[in-house]
Short mmCIF file of the C-alpha atoms (twelve columns), coordinates in Angstrom:
data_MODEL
# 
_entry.id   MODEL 
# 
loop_
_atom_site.group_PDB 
_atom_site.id 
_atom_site.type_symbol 
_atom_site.label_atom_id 
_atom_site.label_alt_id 
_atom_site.label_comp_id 
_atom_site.label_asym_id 
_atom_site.label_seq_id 
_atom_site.Cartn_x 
_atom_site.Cartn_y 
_atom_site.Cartn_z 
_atom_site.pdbx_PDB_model_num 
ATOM 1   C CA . UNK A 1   16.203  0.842   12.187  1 
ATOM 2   C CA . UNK A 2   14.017  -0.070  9.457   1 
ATOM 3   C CA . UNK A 3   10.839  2.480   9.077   1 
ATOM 4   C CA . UNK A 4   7.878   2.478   6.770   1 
ATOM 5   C CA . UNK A 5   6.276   5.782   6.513   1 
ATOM 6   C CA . UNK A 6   3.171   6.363   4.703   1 
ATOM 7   C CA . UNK A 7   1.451   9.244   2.652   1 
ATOM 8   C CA . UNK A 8   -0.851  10.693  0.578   1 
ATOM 9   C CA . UNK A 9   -4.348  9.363   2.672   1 
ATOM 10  C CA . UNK A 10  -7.351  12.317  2.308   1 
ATOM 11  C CA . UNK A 11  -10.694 13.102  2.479   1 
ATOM 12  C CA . UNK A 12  -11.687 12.381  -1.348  1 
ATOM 13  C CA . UNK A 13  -15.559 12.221  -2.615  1 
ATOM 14  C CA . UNK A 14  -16.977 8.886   -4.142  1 
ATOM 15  C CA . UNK A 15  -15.543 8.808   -7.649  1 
ATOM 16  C CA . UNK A 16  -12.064 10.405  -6.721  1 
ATOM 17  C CA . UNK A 17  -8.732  9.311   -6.925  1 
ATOM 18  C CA . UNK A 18  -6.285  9.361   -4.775  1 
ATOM 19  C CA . UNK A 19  -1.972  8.142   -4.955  1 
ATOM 20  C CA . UNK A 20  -0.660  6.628   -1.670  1 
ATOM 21  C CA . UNK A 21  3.381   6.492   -1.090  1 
ATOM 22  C CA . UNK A 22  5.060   4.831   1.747   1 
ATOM 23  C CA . UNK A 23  8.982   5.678   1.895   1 
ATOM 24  C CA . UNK A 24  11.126  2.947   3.457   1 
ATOM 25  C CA . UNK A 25  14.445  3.574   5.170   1 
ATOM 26  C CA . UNK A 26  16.973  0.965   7.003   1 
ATOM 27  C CA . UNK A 27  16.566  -1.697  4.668   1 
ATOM 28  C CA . UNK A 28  17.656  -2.817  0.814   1 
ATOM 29  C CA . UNK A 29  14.561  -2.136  -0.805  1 
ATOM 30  C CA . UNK A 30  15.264  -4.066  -3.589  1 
ATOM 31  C CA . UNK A 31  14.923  -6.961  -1.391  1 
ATOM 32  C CA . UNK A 32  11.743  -6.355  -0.127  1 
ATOM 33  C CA . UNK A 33  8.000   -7.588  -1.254  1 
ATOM 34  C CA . UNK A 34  6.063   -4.599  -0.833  1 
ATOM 35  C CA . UNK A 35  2.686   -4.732  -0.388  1 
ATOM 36  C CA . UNK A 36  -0.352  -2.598  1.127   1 
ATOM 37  C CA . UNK A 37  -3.143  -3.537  3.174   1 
ATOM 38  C CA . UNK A 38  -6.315  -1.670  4.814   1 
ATOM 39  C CA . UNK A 39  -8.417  -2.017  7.520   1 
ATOM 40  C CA . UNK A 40  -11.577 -0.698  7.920   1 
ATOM 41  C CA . UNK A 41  -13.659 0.340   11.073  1 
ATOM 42  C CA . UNK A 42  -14.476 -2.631  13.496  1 
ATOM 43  C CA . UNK A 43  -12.483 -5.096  10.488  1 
ATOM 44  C CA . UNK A 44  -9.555  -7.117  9.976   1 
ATOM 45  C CA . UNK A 45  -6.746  -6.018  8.011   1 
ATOM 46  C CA . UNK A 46  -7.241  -7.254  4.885   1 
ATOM 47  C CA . UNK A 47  -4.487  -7.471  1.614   1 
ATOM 48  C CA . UNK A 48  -4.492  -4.239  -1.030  1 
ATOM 49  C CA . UNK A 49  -2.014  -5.075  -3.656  1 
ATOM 50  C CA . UNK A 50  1.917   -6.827  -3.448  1 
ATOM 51  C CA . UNK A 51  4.453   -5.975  -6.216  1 
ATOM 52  C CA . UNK A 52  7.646   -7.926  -6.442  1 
ATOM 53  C CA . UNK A 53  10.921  -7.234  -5.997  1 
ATOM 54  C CA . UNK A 54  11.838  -6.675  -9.624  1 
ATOM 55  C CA . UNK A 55  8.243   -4.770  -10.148 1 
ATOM 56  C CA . UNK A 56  7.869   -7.214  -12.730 1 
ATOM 57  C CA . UNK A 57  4.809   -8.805  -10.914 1 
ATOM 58  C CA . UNK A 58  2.173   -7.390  -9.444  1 
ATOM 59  C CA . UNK A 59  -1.221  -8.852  -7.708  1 
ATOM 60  C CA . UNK A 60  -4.616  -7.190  -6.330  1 
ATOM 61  C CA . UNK A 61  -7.347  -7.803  -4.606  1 
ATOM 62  C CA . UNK A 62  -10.717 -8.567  -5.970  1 
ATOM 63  C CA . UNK A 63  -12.184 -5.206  -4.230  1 
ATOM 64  C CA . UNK A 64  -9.435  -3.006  -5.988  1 
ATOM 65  C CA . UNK A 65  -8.494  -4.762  -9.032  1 
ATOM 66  C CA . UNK A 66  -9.063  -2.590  -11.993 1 
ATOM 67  C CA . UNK A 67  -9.303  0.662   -9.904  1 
ATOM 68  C CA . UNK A 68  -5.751  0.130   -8.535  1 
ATOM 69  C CA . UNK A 69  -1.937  0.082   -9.524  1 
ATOM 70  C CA . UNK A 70  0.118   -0.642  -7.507  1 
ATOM 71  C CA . UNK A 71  4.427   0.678   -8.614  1 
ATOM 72  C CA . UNK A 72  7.627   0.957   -6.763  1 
ATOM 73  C CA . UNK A 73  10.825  3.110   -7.145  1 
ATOM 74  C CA . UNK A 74  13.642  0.920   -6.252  1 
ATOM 75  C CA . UNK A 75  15.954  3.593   -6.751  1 
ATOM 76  C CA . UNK A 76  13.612  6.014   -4.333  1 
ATOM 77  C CA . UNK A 77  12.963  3.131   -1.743  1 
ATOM 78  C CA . UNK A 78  9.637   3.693   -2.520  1 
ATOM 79  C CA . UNK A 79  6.203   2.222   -2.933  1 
ATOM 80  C CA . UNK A 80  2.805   3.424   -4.323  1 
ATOM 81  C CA . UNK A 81  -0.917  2.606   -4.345  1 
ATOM 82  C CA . UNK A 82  -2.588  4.414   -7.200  1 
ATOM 83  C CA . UNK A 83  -6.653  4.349   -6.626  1 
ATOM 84  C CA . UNK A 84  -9.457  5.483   -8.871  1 
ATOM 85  C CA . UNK A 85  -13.024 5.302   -8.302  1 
ATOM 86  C CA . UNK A 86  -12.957 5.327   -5.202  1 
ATOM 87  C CA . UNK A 87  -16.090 4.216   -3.099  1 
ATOM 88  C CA . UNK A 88  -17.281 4.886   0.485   1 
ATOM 89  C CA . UNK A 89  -15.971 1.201   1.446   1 
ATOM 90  C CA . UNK A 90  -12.649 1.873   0.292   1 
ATOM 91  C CA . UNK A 91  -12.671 4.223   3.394   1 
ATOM 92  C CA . UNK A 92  -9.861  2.416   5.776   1 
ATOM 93  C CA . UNK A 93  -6.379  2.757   7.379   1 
ATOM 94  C CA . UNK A 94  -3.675  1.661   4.203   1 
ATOM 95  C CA . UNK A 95  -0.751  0.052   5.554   1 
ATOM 96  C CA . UNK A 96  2.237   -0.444  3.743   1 
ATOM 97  C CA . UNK A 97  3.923   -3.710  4.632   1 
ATOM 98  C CA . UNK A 98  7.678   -5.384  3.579   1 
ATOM 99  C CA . UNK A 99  8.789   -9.093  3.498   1 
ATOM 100 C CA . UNK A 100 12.128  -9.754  2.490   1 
ATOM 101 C CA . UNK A 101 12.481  -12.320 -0.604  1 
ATOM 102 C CA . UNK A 102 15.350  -14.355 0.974   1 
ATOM 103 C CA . UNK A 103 14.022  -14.775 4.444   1 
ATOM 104 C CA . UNK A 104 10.117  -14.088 4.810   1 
ATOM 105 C CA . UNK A 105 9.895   -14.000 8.786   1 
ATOM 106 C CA . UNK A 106 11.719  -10.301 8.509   1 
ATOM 107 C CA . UNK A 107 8.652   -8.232  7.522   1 
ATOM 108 C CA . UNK A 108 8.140   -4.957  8.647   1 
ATOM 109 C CA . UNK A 109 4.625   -2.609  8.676   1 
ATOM 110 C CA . UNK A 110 4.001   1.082   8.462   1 
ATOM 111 C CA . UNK A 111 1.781   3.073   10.881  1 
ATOM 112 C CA . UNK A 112 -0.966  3.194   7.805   1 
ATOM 113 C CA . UNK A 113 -2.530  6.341   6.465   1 
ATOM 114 C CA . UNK A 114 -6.305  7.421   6.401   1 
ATOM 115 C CA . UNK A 115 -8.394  7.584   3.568   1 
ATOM 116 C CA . UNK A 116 -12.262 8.673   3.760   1 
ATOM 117 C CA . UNK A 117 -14.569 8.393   0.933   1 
ATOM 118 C CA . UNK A 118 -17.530 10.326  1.507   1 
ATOM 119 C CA . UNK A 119 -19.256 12.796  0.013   1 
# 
């Protein structure tokens, strides 16, 4: 049974920084696109950050790029979302999500984790 569990969402004042994980289990992570996504009160989900399977390529969304990095530990089965400067609009469920390389329809999502900027 493949399971995405995410961590690391706060309570962090405008400014902050915060490090998001999400652990995956029951699947060859190495295999996997990993990407996170947020979605913010009474809004769609809306894409975060992807990193390939390698690590060797990464992309971000306009709201986040150059506050964010996004990693992964193939040999930990696990993804991060590094965030700095955080502002109150940042403040949003973050999902962690998987797509496997070699046949995209298998994706898989976490149950998210909150993060609240406000001071």
């Amino acid at each position: 049974q493949v399971e995405l569990v995410e961590s690391g969402g706060a309570l962090v004042q405008p400014g902050g920084s915060l490090r998001l994980s999400c652990a995956a289990s029951g699947l060859t992570f190495s295999l996997y696109v990993m990407s996170w996504y947020r979605q913010a009160p009474g809004k769609e989900r809306e894409f975060v950050a992807a990193i390939n399977t390698a690590a060797g390529s990464t992309n971000y969304a306009d709201s986040l790029k150059g506050r964010s990095t996004i990693s992964r530990d193939n040999a930990e089965n696990t993804v991060y979302l590094e965030m700095n400067s955080l502002k109150p609009e940042d403040t949003a469920v973050y999902y962690c999500h998987a797509r496997n390389v070699r046949t995209p329809l298998l994706e898989y999502w976490g149950r998210g984790t909150q993060v609240t900027v406000s001071s």
